[in-house]
C-alpha positions as a Markdown table, in Angstrom:
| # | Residue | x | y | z |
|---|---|---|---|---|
| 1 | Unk | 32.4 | 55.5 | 114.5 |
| 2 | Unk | 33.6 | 56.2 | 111.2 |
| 3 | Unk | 34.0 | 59.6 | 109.0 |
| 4 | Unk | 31.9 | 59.7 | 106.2 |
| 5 | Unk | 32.7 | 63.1 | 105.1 |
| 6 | Unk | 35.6 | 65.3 | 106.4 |
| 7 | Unk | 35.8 | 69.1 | 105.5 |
| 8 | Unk | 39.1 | 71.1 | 105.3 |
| 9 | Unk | 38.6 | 74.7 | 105.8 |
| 10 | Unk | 41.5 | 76.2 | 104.4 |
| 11 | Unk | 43.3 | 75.0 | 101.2 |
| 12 | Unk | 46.7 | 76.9 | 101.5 |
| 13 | Unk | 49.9 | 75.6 | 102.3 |
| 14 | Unk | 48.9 | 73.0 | 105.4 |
| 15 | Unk | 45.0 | 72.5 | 104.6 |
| 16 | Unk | 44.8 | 71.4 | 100.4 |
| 17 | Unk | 47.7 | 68.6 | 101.5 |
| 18 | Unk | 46.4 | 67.7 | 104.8 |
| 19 | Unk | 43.0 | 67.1 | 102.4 |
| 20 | Unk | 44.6 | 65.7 | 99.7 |
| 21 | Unk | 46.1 | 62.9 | 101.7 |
| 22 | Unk | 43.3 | 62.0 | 103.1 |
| 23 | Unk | 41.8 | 62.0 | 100.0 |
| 24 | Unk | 44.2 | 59.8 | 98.8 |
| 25 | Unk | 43.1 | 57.3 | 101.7 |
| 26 | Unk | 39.6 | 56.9 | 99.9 |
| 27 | Unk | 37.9 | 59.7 | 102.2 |
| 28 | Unk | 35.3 | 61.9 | 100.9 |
| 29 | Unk | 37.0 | 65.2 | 101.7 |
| 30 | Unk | 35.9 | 68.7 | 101.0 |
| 31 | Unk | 37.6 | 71.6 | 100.5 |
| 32 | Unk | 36.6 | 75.0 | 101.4 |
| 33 | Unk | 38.4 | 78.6 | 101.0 |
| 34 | Unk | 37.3 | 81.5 | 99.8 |
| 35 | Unk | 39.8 | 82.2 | 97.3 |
| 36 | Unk | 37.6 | 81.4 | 94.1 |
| 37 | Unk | 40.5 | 80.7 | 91.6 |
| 38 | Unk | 42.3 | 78.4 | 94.0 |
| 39 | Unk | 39.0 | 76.5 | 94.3 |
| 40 | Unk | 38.7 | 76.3 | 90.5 |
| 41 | Unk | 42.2 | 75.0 | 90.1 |
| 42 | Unk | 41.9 | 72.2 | 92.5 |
| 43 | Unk | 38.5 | 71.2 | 91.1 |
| 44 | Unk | 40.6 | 70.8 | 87.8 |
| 45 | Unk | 42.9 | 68.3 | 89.4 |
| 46 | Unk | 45.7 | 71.0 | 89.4 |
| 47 | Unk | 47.4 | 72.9 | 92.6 |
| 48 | Unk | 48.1 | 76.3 | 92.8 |
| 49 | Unk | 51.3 | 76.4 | 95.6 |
| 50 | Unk | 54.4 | 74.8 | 95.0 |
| 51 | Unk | 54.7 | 71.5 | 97.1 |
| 52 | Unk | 56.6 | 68.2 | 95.5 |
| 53 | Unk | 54.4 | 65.4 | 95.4 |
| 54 | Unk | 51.4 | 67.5 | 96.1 |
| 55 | Unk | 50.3 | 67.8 | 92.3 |
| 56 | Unk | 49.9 | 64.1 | 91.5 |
| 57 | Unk | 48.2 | 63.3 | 94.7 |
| 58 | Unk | 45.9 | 65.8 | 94.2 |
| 59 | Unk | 45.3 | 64.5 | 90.3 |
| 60 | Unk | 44.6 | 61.1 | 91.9 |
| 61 | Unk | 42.4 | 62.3 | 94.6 |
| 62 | Unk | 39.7 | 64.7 | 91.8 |
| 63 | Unk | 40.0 | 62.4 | 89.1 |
| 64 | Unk | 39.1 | 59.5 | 91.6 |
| 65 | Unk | 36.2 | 61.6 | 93.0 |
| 66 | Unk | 37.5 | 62.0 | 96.7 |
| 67 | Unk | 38.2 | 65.7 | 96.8 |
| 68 | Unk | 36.7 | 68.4 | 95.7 |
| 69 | Unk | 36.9 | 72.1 | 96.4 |
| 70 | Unk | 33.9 | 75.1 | 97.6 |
| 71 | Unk | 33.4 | 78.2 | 98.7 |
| 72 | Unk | 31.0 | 77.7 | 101.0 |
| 73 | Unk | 31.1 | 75.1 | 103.9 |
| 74 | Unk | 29.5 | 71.7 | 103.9 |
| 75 | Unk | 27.8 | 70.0 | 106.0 |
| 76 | Unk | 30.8 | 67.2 | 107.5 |
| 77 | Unk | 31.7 | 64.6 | 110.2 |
| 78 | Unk | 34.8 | 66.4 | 110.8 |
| 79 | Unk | 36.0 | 70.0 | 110.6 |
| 80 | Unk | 39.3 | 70.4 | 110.3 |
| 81 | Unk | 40.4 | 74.1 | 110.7 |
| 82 | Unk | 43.8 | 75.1 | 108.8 |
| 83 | Unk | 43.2 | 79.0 | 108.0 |
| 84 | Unk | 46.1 | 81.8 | 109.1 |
| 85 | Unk | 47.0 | 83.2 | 111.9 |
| 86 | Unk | 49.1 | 86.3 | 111.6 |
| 87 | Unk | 49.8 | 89.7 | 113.1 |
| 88 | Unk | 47.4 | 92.5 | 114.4 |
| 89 | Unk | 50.0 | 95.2 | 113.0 |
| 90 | Unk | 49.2 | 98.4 | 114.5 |
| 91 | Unk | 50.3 | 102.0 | 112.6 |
| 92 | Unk | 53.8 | 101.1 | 113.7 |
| 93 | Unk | 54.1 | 97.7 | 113.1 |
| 94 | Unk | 55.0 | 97.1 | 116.2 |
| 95 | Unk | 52.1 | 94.5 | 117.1 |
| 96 | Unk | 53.1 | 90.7 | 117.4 |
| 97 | Unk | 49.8 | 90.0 | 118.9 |
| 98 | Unk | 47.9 | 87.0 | 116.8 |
| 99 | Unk | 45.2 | 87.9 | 114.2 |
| 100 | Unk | 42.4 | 85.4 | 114.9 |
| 101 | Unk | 40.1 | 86.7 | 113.0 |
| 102 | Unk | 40.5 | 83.9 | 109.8 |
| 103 | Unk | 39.3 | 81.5 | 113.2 |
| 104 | Unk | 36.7 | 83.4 | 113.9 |
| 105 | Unk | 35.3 | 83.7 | 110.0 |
| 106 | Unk | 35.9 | 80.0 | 109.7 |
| 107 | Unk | 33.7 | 79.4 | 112.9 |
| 108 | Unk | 31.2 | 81.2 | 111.6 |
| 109 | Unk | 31.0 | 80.0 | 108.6 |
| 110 | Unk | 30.8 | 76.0 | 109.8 |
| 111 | Unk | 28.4 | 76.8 | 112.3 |
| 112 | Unk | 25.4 | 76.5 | 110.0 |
| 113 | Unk | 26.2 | 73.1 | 109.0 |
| 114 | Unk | 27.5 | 71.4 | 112.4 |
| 115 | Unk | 25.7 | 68.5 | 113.5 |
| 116 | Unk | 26.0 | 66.5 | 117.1 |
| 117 | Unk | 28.9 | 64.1 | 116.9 |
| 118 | Unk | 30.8 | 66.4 | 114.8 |
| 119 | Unk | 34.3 | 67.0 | 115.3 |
| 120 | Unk | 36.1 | 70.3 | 114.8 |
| 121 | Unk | 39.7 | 70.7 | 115.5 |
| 122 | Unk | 41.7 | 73.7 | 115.3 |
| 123 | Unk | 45.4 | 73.1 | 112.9 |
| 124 | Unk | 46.2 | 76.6 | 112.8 |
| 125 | Unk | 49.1 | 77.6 | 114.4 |
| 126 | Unk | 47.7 | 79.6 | 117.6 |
| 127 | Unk | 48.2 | 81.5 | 120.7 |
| 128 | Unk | 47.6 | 79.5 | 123.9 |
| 129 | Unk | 43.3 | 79.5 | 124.5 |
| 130 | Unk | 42.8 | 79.8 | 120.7 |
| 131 | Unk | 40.8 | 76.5 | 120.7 |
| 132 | Unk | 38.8 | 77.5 | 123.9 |
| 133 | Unk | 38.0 | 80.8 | 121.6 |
| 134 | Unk | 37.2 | 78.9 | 118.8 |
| 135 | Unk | 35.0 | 76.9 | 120.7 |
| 136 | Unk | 33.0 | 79.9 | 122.2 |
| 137 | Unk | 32.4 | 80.9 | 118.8 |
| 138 | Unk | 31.0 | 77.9 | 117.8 |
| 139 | Unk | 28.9 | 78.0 | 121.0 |
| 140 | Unk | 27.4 | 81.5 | 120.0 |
| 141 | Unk | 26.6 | 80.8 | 116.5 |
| 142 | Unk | 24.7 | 77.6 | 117.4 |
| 143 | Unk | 23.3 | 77.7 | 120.9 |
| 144 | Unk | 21.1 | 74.4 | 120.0 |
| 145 | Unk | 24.2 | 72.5 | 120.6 |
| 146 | Unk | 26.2 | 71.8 | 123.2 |
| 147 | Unk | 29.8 | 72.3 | 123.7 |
| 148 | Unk | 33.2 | 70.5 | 125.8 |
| 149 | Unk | 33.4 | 74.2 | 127.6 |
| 150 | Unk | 30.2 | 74.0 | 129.3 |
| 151 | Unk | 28.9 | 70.0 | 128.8 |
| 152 | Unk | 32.2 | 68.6 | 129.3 |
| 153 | Unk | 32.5 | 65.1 | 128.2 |
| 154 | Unk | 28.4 | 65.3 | 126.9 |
| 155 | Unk | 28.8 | 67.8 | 124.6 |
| 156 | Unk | 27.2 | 67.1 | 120.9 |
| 157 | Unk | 30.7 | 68.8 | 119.1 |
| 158 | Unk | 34.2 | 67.3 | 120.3 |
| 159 | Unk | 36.6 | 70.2 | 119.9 |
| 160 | Unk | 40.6 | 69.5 | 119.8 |
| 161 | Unk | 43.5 | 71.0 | 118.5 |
| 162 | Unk | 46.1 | 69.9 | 116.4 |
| 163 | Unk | 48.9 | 71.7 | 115.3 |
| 164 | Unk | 50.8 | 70.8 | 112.2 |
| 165 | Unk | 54.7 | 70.2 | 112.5 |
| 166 | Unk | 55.5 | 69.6 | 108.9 |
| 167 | Unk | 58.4 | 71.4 | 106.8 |
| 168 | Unk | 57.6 | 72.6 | 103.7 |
| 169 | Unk | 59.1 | 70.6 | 100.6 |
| 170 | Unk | 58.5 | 67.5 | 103.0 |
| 171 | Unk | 54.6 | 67.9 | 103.5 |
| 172 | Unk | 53.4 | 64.9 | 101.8 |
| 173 | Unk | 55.7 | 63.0 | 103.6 |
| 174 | Unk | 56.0 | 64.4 | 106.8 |
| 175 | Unk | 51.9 | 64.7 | 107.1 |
| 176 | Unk | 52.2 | 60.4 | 107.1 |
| 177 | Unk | 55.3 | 59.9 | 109.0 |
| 178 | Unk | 55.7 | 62.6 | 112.1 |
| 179 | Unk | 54.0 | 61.9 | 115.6 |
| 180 | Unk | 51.4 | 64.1 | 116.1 |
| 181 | Unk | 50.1 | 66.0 | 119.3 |
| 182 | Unk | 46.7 | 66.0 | 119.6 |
| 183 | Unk | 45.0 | 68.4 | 122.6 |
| 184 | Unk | 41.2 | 68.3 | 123.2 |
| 185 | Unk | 39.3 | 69.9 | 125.3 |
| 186 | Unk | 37.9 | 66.8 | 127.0 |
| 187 | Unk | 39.8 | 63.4 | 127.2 |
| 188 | Unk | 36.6 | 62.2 | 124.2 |
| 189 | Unk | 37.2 | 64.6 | 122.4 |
| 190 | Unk | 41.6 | 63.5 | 122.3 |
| 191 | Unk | 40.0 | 60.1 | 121.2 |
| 192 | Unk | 37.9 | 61.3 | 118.5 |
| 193 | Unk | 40.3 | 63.4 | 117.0 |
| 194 | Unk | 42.9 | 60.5 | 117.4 |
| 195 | Unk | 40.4 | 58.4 | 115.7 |
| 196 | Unk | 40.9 | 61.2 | 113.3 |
| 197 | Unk | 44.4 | 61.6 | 112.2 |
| 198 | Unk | 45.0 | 57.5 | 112.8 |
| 199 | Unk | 43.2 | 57.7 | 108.9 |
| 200 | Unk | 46.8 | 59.1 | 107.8 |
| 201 | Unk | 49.6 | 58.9 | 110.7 |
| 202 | Unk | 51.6 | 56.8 | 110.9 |
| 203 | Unk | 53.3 | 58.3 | 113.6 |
| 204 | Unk | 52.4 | 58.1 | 117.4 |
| 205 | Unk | 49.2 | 60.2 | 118.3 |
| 206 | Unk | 50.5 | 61.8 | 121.6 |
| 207 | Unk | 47.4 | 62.9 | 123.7 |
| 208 | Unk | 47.4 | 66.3 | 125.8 |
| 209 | Unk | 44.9 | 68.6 | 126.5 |
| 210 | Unk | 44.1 | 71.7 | 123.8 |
| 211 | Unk | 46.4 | 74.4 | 125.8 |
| 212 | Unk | 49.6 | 72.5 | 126.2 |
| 213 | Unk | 49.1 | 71.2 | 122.3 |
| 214 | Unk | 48.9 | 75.0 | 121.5 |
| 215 | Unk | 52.2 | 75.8 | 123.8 |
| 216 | Unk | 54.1 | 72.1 | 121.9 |
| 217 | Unk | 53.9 | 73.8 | 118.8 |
| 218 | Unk | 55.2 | 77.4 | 119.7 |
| 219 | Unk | 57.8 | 75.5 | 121.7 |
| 220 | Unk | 58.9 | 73.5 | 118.9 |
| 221 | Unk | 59.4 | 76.6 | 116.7 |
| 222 | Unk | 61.0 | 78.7 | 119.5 |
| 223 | Unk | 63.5 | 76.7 | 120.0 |
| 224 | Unk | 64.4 | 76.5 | 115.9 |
| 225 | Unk | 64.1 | 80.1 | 116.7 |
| 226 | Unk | 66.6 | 80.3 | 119.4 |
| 227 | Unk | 69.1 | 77.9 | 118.0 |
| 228 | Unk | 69.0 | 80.0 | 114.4 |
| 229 | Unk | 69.5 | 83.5 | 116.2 |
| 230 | Unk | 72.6 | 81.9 | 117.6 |
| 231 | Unk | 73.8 | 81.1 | 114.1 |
| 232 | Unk | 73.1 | 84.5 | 113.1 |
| 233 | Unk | 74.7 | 86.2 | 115.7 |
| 234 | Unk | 77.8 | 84.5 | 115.2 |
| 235 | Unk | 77.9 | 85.3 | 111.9 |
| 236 | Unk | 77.7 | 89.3 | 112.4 |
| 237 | Unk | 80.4 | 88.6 | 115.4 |
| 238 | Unk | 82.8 | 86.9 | 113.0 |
| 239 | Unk | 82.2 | 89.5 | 110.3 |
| 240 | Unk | 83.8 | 92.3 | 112.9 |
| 241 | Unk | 86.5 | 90.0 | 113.9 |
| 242 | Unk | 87.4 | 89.1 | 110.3 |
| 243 | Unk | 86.4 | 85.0 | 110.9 |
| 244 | Unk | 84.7 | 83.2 | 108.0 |
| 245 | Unk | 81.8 | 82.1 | 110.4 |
| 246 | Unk | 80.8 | 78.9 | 108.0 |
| 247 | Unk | 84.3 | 77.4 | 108.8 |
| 248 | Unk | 84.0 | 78.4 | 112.5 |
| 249 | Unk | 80.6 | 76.7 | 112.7 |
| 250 | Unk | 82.2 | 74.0 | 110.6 |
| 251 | Unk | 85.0 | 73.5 | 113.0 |
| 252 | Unk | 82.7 | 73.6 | 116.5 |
| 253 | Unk | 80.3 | 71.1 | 114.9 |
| 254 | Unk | 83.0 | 68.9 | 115.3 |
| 255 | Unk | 83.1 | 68.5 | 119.0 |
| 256 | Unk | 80.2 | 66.0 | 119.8 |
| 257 | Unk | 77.8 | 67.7 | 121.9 |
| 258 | Unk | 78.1 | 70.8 | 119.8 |
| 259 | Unk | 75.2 | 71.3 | 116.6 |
| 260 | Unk | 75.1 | 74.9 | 115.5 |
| 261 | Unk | 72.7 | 75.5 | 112.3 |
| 262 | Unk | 73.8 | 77.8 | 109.7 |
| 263 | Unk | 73.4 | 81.2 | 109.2 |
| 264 | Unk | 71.4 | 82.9 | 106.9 |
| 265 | Unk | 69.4 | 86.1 | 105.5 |
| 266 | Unk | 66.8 | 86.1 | 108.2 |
| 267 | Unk | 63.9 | 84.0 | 109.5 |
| 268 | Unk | 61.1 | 83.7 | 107.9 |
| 269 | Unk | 57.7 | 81.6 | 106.9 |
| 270 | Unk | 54.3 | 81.9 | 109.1 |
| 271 | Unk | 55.9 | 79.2 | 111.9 |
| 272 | Unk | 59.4 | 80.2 | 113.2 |
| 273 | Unk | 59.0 | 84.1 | 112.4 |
| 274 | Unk | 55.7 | 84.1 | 114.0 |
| 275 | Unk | 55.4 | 81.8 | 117.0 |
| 276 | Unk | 57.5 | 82.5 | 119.6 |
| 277 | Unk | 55.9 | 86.2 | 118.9 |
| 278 | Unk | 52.9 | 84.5 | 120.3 |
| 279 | Unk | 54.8 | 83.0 | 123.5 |
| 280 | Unk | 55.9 | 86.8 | 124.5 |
| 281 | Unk | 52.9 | 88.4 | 123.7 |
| 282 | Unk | 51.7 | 86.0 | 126.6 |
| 283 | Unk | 54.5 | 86.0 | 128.9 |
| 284 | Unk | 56.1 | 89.1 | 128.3 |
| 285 | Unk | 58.1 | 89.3 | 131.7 |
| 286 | Unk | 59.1 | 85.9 | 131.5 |
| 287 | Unk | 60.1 | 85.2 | 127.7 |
| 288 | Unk | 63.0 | 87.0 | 128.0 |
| 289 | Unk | 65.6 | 84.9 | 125.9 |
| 290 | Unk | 62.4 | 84.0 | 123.2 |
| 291 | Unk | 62.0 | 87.5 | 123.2 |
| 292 | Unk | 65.6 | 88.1 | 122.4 |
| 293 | Unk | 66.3 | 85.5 | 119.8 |
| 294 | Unk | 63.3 | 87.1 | 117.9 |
| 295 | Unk | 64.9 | 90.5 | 118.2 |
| 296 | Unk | 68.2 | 89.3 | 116.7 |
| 297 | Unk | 66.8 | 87.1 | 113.7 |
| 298 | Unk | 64.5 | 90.1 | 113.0 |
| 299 | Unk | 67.6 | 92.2 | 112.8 |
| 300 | Unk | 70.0 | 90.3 | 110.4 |
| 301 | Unk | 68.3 | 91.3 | 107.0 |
| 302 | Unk | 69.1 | 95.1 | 107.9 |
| 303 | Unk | 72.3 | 93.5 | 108.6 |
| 304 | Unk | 72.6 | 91.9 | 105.6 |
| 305 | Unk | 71.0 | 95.4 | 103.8 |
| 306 | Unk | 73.4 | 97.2 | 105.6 |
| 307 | Unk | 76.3 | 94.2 | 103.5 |
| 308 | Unk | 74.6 | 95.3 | 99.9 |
| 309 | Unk | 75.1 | 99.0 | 100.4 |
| 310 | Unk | 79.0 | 98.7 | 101.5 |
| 311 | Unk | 78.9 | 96.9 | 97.9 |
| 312 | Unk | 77.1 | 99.5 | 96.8 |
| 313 | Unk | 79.6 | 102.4 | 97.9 |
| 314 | Unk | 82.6 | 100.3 | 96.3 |
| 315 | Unk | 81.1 | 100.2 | 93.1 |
| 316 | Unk | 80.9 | 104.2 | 93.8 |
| 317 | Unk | 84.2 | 104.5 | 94.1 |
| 318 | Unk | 85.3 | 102.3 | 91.1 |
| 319 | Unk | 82.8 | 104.1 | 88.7 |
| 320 | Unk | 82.2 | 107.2 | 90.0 |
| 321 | Unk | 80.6 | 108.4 | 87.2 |
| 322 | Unk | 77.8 | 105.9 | 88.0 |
| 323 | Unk | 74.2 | 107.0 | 89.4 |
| 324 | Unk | 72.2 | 104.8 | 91.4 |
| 325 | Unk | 70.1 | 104.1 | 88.1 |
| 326 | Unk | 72.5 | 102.8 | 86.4 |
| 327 | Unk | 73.9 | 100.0 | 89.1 |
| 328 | Unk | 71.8 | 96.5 | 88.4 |
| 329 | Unk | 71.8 | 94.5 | 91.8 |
| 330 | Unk | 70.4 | 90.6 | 91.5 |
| 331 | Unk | 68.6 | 89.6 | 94.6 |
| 332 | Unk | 69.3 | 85.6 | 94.8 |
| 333 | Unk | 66.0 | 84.1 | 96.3 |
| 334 | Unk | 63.5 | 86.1 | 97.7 |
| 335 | Unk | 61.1 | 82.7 | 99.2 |
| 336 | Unk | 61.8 | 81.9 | 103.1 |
| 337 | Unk | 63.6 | 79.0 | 102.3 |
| 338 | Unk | 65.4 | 77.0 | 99.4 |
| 339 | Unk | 63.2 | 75.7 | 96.9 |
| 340 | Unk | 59.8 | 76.6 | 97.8 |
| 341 | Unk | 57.9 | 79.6 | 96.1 |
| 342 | Unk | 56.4 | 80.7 | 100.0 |
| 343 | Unk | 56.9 | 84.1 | 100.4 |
| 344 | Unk | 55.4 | 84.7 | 104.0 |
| 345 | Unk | 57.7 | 86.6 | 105.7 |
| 346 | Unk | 60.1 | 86.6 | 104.1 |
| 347 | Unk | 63.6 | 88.5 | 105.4 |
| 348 | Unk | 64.8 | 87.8 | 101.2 |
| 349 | Unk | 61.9 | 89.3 | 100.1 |
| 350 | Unk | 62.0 | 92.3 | 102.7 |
| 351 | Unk | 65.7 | 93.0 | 101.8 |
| 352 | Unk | 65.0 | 93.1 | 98.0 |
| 353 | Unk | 62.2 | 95.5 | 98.5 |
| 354 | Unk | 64.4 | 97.8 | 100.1 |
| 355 | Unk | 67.2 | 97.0 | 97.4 |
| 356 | Unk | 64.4 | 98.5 | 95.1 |
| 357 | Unk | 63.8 | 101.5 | 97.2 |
| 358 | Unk | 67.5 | 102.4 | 96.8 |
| 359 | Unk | 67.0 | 103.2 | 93.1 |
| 360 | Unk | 69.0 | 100.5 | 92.1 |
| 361 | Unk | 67.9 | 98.5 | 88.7 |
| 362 | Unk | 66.9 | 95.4 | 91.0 |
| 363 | Unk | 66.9 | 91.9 | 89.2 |
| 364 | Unk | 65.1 | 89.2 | 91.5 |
| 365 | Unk | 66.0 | 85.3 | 90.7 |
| 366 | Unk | 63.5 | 83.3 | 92.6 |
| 367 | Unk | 63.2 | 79.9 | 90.3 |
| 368 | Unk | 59.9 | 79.0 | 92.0 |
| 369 | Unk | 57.9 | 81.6 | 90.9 |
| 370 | Unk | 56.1 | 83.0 | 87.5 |
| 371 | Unk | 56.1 | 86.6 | 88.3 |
| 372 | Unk | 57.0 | 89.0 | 91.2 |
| 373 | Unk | 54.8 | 89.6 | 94.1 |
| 374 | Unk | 52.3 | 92.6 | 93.8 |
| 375 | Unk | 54.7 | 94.5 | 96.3 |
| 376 | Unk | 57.7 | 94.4 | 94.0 |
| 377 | Unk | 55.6 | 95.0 | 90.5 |
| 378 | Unk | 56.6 | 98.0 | 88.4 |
| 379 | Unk | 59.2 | 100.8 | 88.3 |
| 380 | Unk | 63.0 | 99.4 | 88.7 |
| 381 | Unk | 62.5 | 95.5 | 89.8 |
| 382 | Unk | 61.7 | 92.9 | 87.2 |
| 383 | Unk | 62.3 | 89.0 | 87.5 |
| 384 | Unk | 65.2 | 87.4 | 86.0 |
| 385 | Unk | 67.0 | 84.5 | 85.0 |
| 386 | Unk | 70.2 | 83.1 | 87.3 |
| 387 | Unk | 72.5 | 83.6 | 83.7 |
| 388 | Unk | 71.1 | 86.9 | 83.1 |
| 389 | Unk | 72.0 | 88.0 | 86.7 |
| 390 | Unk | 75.3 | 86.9 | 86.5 |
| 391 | Unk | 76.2 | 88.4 | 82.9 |
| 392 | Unk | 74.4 | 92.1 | 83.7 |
| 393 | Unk | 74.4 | 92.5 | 87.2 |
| 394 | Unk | 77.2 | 94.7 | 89.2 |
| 395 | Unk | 76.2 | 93.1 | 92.3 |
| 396 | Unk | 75.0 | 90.2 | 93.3 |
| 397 | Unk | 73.1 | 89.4 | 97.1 |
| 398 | Unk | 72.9 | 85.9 | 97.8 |
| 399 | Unk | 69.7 | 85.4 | 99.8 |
| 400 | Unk | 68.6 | 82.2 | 99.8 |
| 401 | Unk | 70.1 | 79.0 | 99.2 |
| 402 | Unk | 68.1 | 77.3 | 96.3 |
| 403 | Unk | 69.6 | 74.2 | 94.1 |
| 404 | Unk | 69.7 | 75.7 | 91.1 |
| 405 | Unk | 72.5 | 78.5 | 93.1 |
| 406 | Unk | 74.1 | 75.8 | 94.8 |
| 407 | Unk | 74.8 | 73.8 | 91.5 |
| 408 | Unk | 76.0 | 77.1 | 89.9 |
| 409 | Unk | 78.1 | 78.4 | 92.8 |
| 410 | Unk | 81.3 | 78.7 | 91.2 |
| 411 | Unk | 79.7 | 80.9 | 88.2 |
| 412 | Unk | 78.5 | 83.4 | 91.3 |
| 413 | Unk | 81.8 | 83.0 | 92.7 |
| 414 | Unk | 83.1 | 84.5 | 89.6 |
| 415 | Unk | 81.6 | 87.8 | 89.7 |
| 416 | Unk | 83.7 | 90.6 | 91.8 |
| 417 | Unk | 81.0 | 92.4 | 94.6 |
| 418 | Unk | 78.9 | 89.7 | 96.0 |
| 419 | Unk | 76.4 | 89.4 | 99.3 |
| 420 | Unk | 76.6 | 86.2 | 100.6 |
| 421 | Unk | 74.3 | 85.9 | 103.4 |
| 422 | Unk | 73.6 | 81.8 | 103.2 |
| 423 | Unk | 77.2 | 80.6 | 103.2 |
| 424 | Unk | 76.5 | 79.8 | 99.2 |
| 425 | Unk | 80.2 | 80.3 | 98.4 |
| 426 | Unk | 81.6 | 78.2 | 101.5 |
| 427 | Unk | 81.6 | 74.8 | 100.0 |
């Protein structure tokens, strides 16, 4: 049983190249999200997020008539749900408890248009039962059909999920090539969505059931998690014991059992900041060490902060006649990693907002954007070239590790008080 049409709710970062390559396998795919300009720009053929690759397949796909974008949901063979999940955050901002409510918008919104034999599956990245509570909604909104929680292998809608395990700058690729865990909620409903993603993977289709395909993929990102927190722990120990951590590291990679990643600013993006959140909100007594490693990587951009204003207090003491005004600090980066323009939690971007609060004259280099985020508009921050940041700026935080810093290394290296939190100047 084929897909005539497949619907993509959802055309951020995941969802407009998850459509676009199937697109690009001759499937009629449609494209739904409410943001009305990003709609507008993909029905032009154009993209707007930063992904390499992504704007020629998309071209292909509009100009050959296989995608196009809406508002409003269609009716579809196949639902595939890639919409956010982020925090609840409460007046403290404390909360690390998942925000499900983009799930629960989306499942109302392609409950009108569901059909039996439809397929929906869940690619957000979500809590363990997510799926079952997408399903329930579905249920509610369209009590004429049945469903896998309460007509089991009958139902007239297969539900699965699916998360997506691609890294950003890779999508296109990754989307084709990785192995993919697929989770239904009935053994049919694995088959249908395998029939599913075999349209693009060339990877293995591994089949669970919908909670332990929920727990893979916050697994997966825990443990990046864990092993970075490591890396950035080491890095603060070697600062106090006067060690240059990148040649530590450097030297302990050697042994052949031993593969410590590097350390940097922070941990950001929706995956690895977020997940294991999601794991400890569930098991708070038992994910101790998750629990911990989120703690420490939360902590290193006050660390790093805490790096700019020693920098900060030397220039002070050179030019005392200096006021906070008058001391231009470039922030190098402020995505959540090299050479993407995603902002989404982003520890750089965190850290130059509170370089702004300082009164400093802020200068923000981030290559892959056109203008600064709403949150760093106006007063005392504007965005700047790499050359103008290192001819007028007094000091100079390295946040994020971009090509076009790494190819210019030496000129950073040149300037006196500099912030290197990404090992930039370690070569």
């Amino acid at each position: 049983m084929s897909f005539n049409t497949i619907s993509v709710i959802g055309l951020g970062y995941i969802g407009l190249p998850t459509a676009a390559v199937f697109a690009s396998r001759k499937q009629n795919v449609i494209g739904v999200d409410v943001n009305l300009q990003a709609v507008e720009t993909i029905n032009k053929g154009e993209i707007h997020i930063v992904e390499p690759e992504l704007d020629i397949v998309v071209h292909a796909a509009v100009t050959q008539g296989y995608l196009r974008a809406t508002t409003q949901p269609e009716a579809a063979d196949a639902f595939m749900v890639a919409v956010p999940t982020p925090f609840i955050h409460d007046e403290a901002g404390d909360s690390h408890k998942a925000d499900l409510s983009y799930i629960e918008s989306a499942s109302k919104a392609i409950a009108p248009v569901l059909k039996a034999g439809d397929l929906v599956v869940l690619e957000s990245t979500s809590p363990v039962g997510a799926t079952e509570q997408m399903a329930a909604w579905l249920a509610e909104a369209r009590p004429d059909l049945t469903f896998p929680q309460t007509h089991g292998e009958t139902s007239d809608i297969r539900i699965a999920h699916c998360p997506e395990r691609v890294l950003p700058g890779h999508v296109i690729r990754e989307l084709v090539e990785n192995d993919r865990v697929i989770g239904g909620m009935t053994p049919k409903c694995s088959e249908r969505a395998v029939e599913l993603y075999r349209i693009i993977v060339e990877g293995e289709c591994v089949i669970t059931n919908a909670r332990t395909a929920e727990m893979a993929k916050l697994t997966e990102n825990s443990f990046r998690d864990v092993n970075i927190a490591f890396a950035n722990e080491l890095s603060t120990i070697c600062d106090e014991l006067d060690i240059n951590v990148w040649e530590l590291i450097a030297l302990a990679n050697r042994h052949p059992r031993v593969n410590i990643l590097q350390p940097g600013a922070g941990v950001g993006g929706h995956c690895i900041a977020v997940d294991p959140w999601f794991i400890v909100d569930s098991c708070p007594e038992q994910a101790r060490l998750i629990k911990t490693a989120r703690i420490v990587n939360d902590d290193k951009p006050k660390w790093v902060l805490a790096k700019i204003k020693q920098q900060l207090d030397i220039l002070h003491q050179q030019h005392p006649e200096m006021t906070r005004s008058d001391i231009k600090v470039a922030c190098l980066g402020i995505s959540f990693k090299p050479d993407i323009d995603d902002l989404r939690e982003s520890p750089a971007l965190g850290i130059a907002q509170q370089v702004k609060s300082l009164g400093c004259q802020l200068m923000v280099v981030e290559p892959n954007i056109e203008s600064l985020p709403a949150c760093m508009q106006g007063g005392n921050a504007v965005l700047a070239t790499l050359d103008e940041a290192i001819t007028q700026a007094d000091v100079i935080a390295v946040l994020v590790k971009h090509t076009l810093f790494t190819n210019n290394a030496t000129k950073v290296a040149e300037k006196e008080l500099v912030v290197d939190a990404v090992g930039l100047l370690n070569r």
